[in-house]
Each structure stands twice: as structure tokens, then as C-alpha cells.
C-alpha positions in Angstrom: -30.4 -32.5 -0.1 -29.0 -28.4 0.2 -27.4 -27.0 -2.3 -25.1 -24.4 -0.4 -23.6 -21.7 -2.5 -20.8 -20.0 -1.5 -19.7 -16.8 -4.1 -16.3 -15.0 -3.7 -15.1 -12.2 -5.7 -12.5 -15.0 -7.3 -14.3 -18.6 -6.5 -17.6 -19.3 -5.9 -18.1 -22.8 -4.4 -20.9 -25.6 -4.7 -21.4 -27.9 -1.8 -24.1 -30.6 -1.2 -25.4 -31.8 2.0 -27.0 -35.1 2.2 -28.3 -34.2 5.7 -25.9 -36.2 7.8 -22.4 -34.9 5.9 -21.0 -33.1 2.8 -21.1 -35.9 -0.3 -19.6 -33.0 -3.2 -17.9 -29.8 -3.4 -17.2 -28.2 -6.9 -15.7 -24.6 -7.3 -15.6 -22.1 -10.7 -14.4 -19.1 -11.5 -16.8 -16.5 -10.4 -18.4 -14.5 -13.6 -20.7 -11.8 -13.1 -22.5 -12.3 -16.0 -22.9 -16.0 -16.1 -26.4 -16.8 -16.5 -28.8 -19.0 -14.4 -28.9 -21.7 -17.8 -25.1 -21.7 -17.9 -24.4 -22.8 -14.0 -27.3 -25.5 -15.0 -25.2 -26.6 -17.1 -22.1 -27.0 -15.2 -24.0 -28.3 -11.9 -26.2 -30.9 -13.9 -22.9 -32.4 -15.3 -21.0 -32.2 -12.1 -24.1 -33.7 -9.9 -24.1 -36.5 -12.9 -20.8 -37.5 -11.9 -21.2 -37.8 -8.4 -24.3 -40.1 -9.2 -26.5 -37.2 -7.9 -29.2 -35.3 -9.7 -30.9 -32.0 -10.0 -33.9 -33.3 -8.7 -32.3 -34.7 -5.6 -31.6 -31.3 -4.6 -34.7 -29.9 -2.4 -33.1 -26.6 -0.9 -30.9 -24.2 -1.4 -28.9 -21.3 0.7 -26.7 -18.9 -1.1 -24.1 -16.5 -0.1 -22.7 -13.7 -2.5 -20.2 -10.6 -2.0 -20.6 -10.2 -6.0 -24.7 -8.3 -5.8 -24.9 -8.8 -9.9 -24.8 -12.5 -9.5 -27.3 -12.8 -7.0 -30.1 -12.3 -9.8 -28.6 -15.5 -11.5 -27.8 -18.0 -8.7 -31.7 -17.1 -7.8 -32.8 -18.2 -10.9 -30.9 -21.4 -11.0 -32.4 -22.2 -7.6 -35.8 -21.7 -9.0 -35.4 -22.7 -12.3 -34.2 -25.9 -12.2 -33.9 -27.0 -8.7 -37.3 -26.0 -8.1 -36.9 -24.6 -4.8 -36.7 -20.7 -3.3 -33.0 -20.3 -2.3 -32.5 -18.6 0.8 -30.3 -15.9 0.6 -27.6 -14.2 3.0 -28.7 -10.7 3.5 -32.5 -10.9 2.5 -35.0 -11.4 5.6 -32.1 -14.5 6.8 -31.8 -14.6 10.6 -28.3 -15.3 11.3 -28.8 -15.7 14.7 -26.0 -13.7 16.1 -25.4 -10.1 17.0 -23.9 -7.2 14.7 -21.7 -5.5 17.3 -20.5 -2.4 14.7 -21.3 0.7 13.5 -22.7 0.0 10.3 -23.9 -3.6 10.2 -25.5 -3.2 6.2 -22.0 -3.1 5.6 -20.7 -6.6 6.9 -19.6 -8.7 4.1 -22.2 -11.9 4.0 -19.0 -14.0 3.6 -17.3 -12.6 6.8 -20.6 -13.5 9.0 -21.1 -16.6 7.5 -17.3 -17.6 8.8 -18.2 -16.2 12.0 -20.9 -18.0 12.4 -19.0 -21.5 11.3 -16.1 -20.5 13.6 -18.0 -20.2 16.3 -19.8 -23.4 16.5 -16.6 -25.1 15.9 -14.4 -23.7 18.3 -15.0 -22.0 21.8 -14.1 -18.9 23.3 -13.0 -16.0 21.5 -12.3 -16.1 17.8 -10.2 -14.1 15.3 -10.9 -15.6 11.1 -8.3 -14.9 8.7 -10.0 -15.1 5.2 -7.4 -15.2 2.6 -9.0 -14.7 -0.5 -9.0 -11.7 -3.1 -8.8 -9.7 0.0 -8.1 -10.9 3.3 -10.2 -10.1 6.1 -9.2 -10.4 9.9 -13.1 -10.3 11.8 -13.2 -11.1 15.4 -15.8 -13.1 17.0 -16.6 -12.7 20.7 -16.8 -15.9 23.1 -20.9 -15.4 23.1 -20.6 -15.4 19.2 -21.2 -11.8 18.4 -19.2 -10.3 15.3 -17.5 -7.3 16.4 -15.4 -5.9 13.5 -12.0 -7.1 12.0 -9.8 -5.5 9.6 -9.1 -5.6 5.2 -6.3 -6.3 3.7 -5.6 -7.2 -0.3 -5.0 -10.5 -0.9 -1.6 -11.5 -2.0 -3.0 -12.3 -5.0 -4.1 -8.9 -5.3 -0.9 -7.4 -4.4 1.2 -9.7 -6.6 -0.8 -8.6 -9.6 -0.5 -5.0 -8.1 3.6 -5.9 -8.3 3.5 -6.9 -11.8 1.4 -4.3 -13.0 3.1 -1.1 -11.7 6.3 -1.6 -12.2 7.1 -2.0 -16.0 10.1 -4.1 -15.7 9.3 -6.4 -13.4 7.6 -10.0 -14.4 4.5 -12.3 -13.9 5.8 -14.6 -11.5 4.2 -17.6 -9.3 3.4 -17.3 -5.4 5.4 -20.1 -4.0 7.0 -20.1 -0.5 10.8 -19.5 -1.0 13.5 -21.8 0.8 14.9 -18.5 1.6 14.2 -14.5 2.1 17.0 -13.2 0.4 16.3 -14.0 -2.6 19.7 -14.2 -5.6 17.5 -12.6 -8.9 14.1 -11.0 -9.6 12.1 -13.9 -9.7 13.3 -15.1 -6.1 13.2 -11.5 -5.1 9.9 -10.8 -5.9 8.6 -14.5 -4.6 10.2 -13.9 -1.1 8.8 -10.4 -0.8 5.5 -11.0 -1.4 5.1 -14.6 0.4 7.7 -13.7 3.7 6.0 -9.8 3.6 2.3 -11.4 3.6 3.2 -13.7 6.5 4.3 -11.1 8.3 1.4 -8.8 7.6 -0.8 -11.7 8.9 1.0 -12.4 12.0 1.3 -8.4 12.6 -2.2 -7.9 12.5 -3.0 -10.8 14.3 -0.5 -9.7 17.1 -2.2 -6.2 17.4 -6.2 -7.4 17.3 -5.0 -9.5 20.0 -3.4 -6.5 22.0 -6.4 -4.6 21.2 -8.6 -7.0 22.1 -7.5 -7.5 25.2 -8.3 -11.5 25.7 -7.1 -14.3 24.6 -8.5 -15.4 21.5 -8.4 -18.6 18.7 -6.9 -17.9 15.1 -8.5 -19.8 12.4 -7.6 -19.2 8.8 -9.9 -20.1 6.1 -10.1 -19.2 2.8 -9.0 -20.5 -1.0 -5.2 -19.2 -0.6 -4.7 -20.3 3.3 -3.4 -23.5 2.3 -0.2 -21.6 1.4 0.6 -20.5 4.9 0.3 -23.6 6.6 3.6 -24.7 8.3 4.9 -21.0 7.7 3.5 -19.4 11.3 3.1 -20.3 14.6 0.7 -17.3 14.7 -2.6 -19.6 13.2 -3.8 -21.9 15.4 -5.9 -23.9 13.4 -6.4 -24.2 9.1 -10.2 -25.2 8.7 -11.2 -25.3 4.5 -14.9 -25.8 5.8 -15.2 -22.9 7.8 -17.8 -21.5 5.2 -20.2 -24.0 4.4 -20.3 -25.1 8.3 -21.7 -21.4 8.7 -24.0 -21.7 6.1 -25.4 -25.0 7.1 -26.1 -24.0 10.5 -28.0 -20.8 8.9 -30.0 -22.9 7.2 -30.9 -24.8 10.0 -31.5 -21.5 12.5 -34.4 -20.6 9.8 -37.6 -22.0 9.0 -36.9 -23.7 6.3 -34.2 -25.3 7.1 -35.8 -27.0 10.2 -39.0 -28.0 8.2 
């Protein structure tokens, strides 16, 4: 069975592969400095209660925007799985072209949802990834990644609300019956959920212009679920976006076709 690994600035998610489907999927908070014996821990009690095992695990593919963490998930991997994780960024063939100016710099968790958008749906892609930030990455009909755009989340910018302006409160994202909202609460709700829509669907409207093609929205992400049924501009919600890409890395690579 894989062990897939996917690590977010907020949410890092475990997700096993029996080799025919997904059987589990677990997420937790994502700490730096949680060590290889504490995730061991967690995932030994987890797999328990799925009837699954440590032992039942025979690979593992991990991929990590937080570069402290990496040290850890590779020793849980090795440790107590018993296996060498393969690892986003280190001698991984992705199996699809960087078309940018500085491909080092591509976030391992926007290439990995390239890769799963692409295999999922044809012609031309543009990912919205609304996590901690949200990222807008395009993904050519052939597959290639070419670029995107970064925005805060609106987690981010809620938190950004509350902790700039003295007298205004910490309040829940919700989507509001209405815009104009009648006190600070519904105020502040309505300008951060109706404004974040509308930042979506305006830079979705001008990556398409710029693009020049027509092109598939998918949003992704651990926050996406709160826009569904709010715009017309995403044409399709997909939760699995993620591990799909990482599954079919691990099968483009040695290992995972042994």
C-alpha cells in the first residue's frame, strides 16, 4: 500500500492507496517541529482504526511546501514504515515541462495539482488552490505548467482584518445571505467572503483574457468547499486533485512501477 503525504503550510494530509482506490484519508495541523516518533504515533492509531497497519504500508511519496518538516516525514518513512519515501523536489521526475523563468521556485504543491488536473480533465487548465494562500497556476492542454498567480488566503486576510484594526473582532468566515451587511460582524463577514469571490472570479477572468484560449477552472484546496454554489466562474470542485497528482508521480518513477 502508498502512504501519500501531502504537507500544506496549514494541513498536511495522509492518504492510503490500496493499489486499486483510496481506503483512508486523515489530516493534522501542520507543525514544523513535530518529530518523526510523534506522526508514528498519530498514524499508528489512525491506521489501527481503519483495520490497517504500519506494516501494511510498503511505499511512500511525500510532498512538502514547509522544507523544516521534510527532515521528519523522512524519518517516519524510514523509521517505521521501513521504506525510502520518495520526495517532491529531490531527483522525482514529474513527467511534465516547467514552462517559467525560474522553475526551482514552483511550489511542489502547485505541480503536483497540475499534474492531477491534467489527467483528470482535458484541454487547457487553470487550478484554484485555496489554502493559506491561494494560488491560480495554469496548465497547458499538453500538460506543461506555465505560471499562475498568489494570492492570501482568506483565512490569511481575515486574520490580517482582525489583527490591524484594533477595534474590530475575531469573527467566523461564513457566506452571508446578503452583501450589505446591518453591524460589524455581518459587515466584516460579507467583505471578506463576497470580496474573495470576487477576487477569484477577477483573476480567473483576466488569466483567461491573457491566456488567450479557452481553458477548464478547477478549484481544489482545504477552504474551496466554501465557494461552491457562490460562482459560476469554477467549473468543477475536485477535493482529490492532490493525491491523484501524487499517485500518478509515483507511478511515472521507478519505484512506483516496480
Amino acid at each position: 500500500m502508498l502512504l501519500a503525504i501531502e504537507q500544506g503550510n496549514t494541513n498536511t494530509l495522509f492518504a492510503v492507496h490500496d493499489g486499486a482506490a483510496w481506503i483512508a484519508q486523515w489530516r493534522a495541523a501542520t507543525e514544523a517541529a513535530r518529530t518523526a516518533d510523534e506522526y508514528a504515533v498519530w498514524l499508528a492509531q489512525l491506521l489501527g482504526m481503519a483495520g490497517l497497519s504500519m506494516n501494511a504500508v510498503d511505499a511512500c511519496i511525500v510532498s512538502s511546501v514547509v522544507p523544516q518538516s521534510i527532515f521528519n516525514l523522512r524519518n517516519l518513512a524510514r523509521r517505521y514504515l521501513k521504506v525510502e519515501p520518495m520526495i517532491i523536489g529531490e531527483n522525482v521526475d514529474l513527467g511534465i515541462e516547467l514552462r517559467i523563468q525560474k522553475p526551482s521556485e514552483a511550489g511542489a504543491d502547485r505541480l503536483v495539482n497540475a499534474i492531477g488536473a491534467h489527467i483528470t480533465y482535458p484541454g487547457a487548465l487553470l487550478v484554484v488552490d485555496s489554502g493559506t494562500a491561494t494560488t491560480f497556476d495554469v496548465v497547458a492542454k499538453d500538460g506543461a505548467f506555465e505560471g499562475g498567480a498568489i494570492a492570501p488566503g482568506i483565512n490569511l486576510s481575515m486574520q490580517a482584518l482582525h489583527d490591524a484594526a484594533a477595534r474590530l473582532p475575531r469573527v467566523a468566515i461564513r457566506k452571508p445571505g446578503h452583501v450589505i451587511g446591518t453591524d460589524t460582524v455581518e459587515a466584516m463577514q460579507s467583505g471578506i467572503y463576497w470580496g474573495y469571490v470576487s477576487l477569484i472570479e477577477g483573476l480567473i477572468g483576466r488569466i483567461k483574457a491573457e491566456f488567450g484560449a479557452p481553458m477548464t477552472v478547477v478549484a481544489t484546496g482545504g477552504v474551496a468547499s466554501l465557494f461552491e454554489g457562490a460562482t459560476e466562474a469554477i467549473d468543477h470542485f475536485d477535493h482529490d486533485l492532490t493525491i491523484l497528482g501524487l499517485l500518478e508521480i509515483f507511478r511515472r518513477n521507478p519505484r512506483g512501477r516496480a
